[in-house]
N, C-alpha and C positions, 0 to 999 in steps of 0.2 A: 732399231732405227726405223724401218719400214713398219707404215701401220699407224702408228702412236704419234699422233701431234703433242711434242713437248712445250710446256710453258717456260722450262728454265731456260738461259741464257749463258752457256757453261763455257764460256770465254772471256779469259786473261786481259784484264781492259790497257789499250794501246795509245801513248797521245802522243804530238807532234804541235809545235807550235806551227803555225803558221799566221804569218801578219800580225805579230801580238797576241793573238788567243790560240787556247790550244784546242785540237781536231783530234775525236777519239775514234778508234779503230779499231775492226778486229783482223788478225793476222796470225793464221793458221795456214797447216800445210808448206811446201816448198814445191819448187818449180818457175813456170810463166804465171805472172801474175792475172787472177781473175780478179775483177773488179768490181764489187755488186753495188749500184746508189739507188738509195732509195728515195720517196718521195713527199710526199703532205698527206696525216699528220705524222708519219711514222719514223723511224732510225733502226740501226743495224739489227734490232732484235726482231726486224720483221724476216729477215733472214737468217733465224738461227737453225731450224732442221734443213732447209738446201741446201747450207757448207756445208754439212758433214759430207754431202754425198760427194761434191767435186775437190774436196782436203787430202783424199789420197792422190788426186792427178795434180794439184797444181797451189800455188801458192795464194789463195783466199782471205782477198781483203776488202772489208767492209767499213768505211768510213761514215760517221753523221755526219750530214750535211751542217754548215756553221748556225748556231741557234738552235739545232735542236739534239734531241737525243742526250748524251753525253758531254758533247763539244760547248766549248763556251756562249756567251752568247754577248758576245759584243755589241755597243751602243752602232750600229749600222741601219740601213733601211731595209737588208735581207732582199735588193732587190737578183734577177736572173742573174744580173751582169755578176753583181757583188758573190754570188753561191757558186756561180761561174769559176769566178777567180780563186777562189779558196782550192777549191779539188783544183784545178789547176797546175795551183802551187803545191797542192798536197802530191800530186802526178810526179812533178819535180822535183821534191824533197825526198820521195821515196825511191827515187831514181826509175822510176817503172817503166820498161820497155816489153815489148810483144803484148799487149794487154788485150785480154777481150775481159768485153763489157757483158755486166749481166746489168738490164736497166727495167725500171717501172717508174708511172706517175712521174713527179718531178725529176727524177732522176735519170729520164730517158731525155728530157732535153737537153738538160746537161750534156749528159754522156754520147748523146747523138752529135749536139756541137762541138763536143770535143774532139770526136772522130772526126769531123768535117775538117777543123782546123788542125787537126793533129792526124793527118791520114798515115803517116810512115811509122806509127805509136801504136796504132789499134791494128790489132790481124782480126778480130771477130766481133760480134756481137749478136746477146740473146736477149730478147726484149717480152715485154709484160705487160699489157695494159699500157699502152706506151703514148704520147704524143707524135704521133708519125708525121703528122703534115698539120695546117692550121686547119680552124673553123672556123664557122658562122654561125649565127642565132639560129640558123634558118636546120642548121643539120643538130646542132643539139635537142634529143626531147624534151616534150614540154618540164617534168617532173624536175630537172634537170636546171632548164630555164628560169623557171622561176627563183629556185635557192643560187645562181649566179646573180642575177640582179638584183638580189636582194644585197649577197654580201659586196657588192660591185658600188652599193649605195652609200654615201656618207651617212655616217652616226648611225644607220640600222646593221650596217655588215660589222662595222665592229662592235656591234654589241651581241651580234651572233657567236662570231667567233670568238672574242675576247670575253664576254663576260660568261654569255651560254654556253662557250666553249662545246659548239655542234660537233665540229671534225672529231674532237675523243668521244665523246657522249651518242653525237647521231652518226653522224656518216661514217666512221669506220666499223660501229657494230652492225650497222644496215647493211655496209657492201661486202659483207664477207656472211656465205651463207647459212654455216655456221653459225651456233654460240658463241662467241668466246667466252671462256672463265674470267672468272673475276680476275685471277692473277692475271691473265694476260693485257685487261684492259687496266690494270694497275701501271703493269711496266709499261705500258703506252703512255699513259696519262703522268707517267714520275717526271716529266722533264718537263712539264707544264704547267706549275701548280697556281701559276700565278696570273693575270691579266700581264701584265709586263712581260713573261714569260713566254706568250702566248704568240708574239710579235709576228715571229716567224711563219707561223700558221694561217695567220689572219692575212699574211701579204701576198702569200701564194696566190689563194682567189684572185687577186688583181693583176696577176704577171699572166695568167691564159690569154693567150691572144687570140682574141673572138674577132670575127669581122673586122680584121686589121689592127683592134685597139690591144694593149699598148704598140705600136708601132713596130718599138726597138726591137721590141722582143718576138711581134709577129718578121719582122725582116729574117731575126736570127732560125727560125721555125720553117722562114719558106727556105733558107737556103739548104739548111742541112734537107731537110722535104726532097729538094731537088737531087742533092748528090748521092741522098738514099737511095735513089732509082738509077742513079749511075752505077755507083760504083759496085764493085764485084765482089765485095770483102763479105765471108761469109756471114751468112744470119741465120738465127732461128725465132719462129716468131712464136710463143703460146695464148693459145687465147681460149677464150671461156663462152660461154651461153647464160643469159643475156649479152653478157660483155659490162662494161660501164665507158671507158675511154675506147675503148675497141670493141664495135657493135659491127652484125655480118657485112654491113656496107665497108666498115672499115676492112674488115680481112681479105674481101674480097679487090678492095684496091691493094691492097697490100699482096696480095697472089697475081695479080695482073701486073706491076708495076715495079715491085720491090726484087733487082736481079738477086737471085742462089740465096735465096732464100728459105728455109722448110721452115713448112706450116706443123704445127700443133696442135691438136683439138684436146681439151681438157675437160672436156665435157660442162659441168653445169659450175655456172660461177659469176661473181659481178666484178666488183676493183681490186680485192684482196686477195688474190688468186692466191698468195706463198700462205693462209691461215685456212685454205679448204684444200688443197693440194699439193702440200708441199713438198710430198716425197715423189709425188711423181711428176713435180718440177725439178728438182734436184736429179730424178735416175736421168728424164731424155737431156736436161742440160750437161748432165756427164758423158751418157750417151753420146749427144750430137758432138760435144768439145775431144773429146777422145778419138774422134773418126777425122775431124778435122787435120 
């Protein structure tokens, strides 16, 4: 297990209706439920050498978020609130109590609001490349900048994402520093094959809450933001060099600000940290969950 970044995917596929469609899973191990969500463009198989490592301590479940990966992908607009509510229900349906969170990319707001609003539900959380708090134009780089406002633009951003289909093609082989093999960008790209299919992917870009916009969704980002600095439920935070969502400015508010928290250092890495790192994101998340 140590060493070897595996390409297969060597789990038992798991579904559960929820709202009409069905939400697939993966669901190893026994115990307290960990929780891993993932984020844009990826689904559970960005997580498949970390399980292994936390499947002997604790019951390890890994959900697609609705539209992508496995899960159906229902006529919706896939917006925060609607991804929101799926895991959610899915929390509910599976009856899950004591939960700590393992989150990255979309899946840490999520799972950051869900601890907000569900504080008596979560005892921990480990995070990745996360959305901690909101932004502004002014702090993202330029590099950066410019591919949001492109895909931020009508009829250019979705032609980026939907037809170019960047996020499997560019941005996920770019921000991980590694190669990936072809298989691995295979099973990335099998849930997408299509413009229609693509939906979900394409609408993320517009749910970041830059400089206030969309609103809704920057309200939902400052609140948990805030109660992240309150509250005292353990964390652990990993992070990488350059970073891509968490750059040294970010860590360093995150070390000043963020109570019982432990830092991470994972040395060299951009957004994809579980495809250059993953076993030894898997030993300190066991690690740290184990001392807990």
């Amino acid at each position: 297990m140590k060493g070897e970044i595996s390409s297969e995917f060597p789990f038992e596929p798991n579904f559960i209706e929820i709202g009409g469609s069905e939400i697939h899973y993966v669901d190893v191990g026994a115990g307290d439920p960990v929780l891993f969500l993932h984020g844009n463009p990826t689904w559970s198989y960005l997580w498949r050498n970390i399980i292994p490592h936390l499947q002997p301590e604790a019951r390890c479940i890994a959900p697609d978020l609705i539209g992508m990966g496995k899960s159906d992908k229902p006529d919706i607009d896939y917006t925060f609130e609607e991804h929101f509510g799926y895991i959610e229900r899915f929390i509910d349906a599976l009856g899950l109590e004591e939960i700590t969170l393992i989150l990255h990319d979309w899946g840490s707001g999520i799972g950051f609001y869900y601890a907000h609003t569900h504080p008596d539900t979560v005892t921990a959380i480990a995070f990745l490349e996360a959305i901690v708090r909101p932004i502004t134009w002014e702090w993202m780089p330029r590099r950066f900048q410019v591919s949001f406002r492109l895909l931020r633009t009508p009829v250019v951003g979705w032609v980026m994402a939907s037809v170019a289909n960047m996020f499997l093609n560019q941005v996920l082989p770019r921000q991980t520093v590694r190669e990936l093999t072809a298989e691995e960008l295979a099973r990335y790209r099998e849930p997408y094959p299509t413009i229609a299919s693509r939906k979900p992917v394409r609408t993320w870009p517009q749910e970041v809450p830059i400089s206030g916009k969309p609103d809704r969704v920057h309200d939902k980002v400052a609140a948990y933001s805030d109660w992240l600095t309150e509250s005292e439920i353990p964390k652990l935070c990993l992070y990488a060099h350059p970073g891509s969502v968490l750059q040294e400015e970010d860590v360093e508010y995150i070390e000043r600000n963020l109570a019982n928290t432990t830092m991470v250092d994972l040395g060299e890495g951009l957004h994809y940290l579980q495809e250059d790192h993953p076993h030894r994101i898997g030993e300190e998340i066991s690690s740290w969950y184990t001392s807990l």
